[in-house]
N, C-alpha and C positions, 0 to 999 in steps of 0.2 A: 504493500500500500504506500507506504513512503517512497518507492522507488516512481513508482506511477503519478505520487501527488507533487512531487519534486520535477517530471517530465512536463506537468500541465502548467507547471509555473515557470520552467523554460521555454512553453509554449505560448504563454500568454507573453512572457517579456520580449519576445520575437515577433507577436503580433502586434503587441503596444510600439516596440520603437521601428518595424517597418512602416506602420501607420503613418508615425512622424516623420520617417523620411522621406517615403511616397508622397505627405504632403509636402514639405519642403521643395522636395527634387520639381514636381509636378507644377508647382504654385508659384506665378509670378506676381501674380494681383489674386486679390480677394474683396469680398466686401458681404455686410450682414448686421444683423444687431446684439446687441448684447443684453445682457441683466447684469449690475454687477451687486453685490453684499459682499459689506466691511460687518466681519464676527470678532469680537474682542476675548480676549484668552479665558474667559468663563462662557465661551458660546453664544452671547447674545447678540443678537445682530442691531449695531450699532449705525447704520446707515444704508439704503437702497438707491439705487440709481440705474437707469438703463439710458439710451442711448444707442448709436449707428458707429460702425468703424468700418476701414478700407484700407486696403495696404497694396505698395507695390515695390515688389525689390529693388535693388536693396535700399534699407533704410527710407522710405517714403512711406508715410501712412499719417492715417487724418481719424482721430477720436471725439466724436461729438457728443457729449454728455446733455440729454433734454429731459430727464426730469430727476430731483426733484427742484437741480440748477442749471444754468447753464454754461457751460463749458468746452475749449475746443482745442484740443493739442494736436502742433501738423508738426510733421516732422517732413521737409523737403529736400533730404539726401543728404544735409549740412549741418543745419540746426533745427532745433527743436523748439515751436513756440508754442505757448503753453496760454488763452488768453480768457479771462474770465471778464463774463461781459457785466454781471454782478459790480466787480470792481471796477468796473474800466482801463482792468490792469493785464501786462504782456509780460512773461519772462520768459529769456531765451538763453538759450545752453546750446554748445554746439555738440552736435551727434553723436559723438563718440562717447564725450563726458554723459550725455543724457541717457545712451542705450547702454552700452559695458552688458553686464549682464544682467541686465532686467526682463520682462513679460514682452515686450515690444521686440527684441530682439530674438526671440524666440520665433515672431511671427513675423517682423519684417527686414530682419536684420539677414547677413549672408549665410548660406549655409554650415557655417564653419561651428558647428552646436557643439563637438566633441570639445574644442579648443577651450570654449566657456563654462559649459558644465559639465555634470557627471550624469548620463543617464544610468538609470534601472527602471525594470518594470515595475510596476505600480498595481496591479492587480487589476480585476474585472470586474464593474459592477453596473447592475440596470441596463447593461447590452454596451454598456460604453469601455472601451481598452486604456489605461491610462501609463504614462510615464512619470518617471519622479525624477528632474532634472536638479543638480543640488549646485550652484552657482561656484566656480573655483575662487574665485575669486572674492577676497574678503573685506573687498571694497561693497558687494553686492546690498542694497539695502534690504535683502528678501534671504531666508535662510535656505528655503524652500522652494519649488514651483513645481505643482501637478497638472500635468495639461491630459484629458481626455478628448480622445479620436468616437469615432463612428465613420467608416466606410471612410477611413483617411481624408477628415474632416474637421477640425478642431470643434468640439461641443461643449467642454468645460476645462476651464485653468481655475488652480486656485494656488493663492501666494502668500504666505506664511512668513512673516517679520520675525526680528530678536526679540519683539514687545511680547510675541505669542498672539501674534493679530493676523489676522489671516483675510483675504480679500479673493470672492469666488464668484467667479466672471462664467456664465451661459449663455452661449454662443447660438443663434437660432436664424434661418435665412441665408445660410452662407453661402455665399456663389465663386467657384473656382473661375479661377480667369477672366471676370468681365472686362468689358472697354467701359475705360475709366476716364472722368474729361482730365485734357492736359493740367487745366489749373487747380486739381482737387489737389494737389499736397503744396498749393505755393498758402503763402501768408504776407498779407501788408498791415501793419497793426493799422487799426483806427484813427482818425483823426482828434488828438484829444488822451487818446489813451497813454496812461503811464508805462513805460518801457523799462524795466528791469537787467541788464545783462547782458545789454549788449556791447 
């Protein structure tokens, strides 16, 4: 029995990190919605949010946050603007410093996943295959990052801090490949708006 339950879990970690690669390898662009829940270290879910994202390799991708604020982080191959229309406020990091090894780079960053972090299987649950990427890097603000496939799709990521906070993003509408308009990943801050960073 151990020999057979130790095979299915070599099987499942085969299927979970082909998933991820198949999507990688496969995926130039994406685009879909999200849910996201911030849970705090005794479980409680501390904040809901959904919103739209789209990505295109490498490093270009655009996160729109519409309720229960709103908010829009584009990252256009260089830097990364982050602008909250709440504040009338922009801050910008450039690319490299903003992705390193965070959730973004996972999905829009280049393929180079092994160099960053540490994959293993992550086990199977409710038909979804999942990976436990664990960041090398201990600059990473996340200790953590569990990303779940379906038919090498991303369906759910969840990302775990030193606080014991964990943040679990469901993924719904995703479309591989679409034509995406040129100017979805640029950004011209506001007129008016406070600029941070740059």
């Amino acid at each position: 029995l151990g020999a057979s339950t130790e095979e299915a879990e070599q099987n499942c970690a085969i299927i979970a990190v082909d998933q991820l690669r198949a999507f990688l390898e496969g995926t130039q662009s994406a685009q879909g919605s999200f849910r996201q829940n911030v849970v705090n270290k005794d479980r409680r879910t501390t904040q809901t949010t959904s919103g739209t994202f789209a990505f295109q390799r490498p490093g270009k991708f655009r996160w729109t946050y519409e309720k229960p604020f709103d908010q829009l982080i584009v990252g256009d191959g260089e830097k990364v603007w982050v602008f909250d229309r709440d504040l009338n406020q922009v801050i910008v990091r450039k690319l490299d410093a903003a992705l390193g090894a965070t959730p973004a780079a996972l999905l829009a960053g280049d393929n180079a996943l092994e160099k960053n972090f540490t994959l293993v299987a992550g086990g199977e649950a409710d038909g979804v295959e999942y990976v436990n990427a664990t960041p090398k890097s201990a600059e990473s603000q996340f200790t953590r990052i569990r990303l779940g496939f379906v038919d090498n799709l991303p369906r759910r990521m969840e990302l775990t801090d030193a606080f014991g906070q964990s943040t679990e993003l469901t993924f719904s509408d995703v479309r591989r490949n679409p034509k995406l308009a040129a100017d979805a990943f640029q950004f011209t801050p506001p007129k008016g708006a406070d600029v941070v960073g740059q």
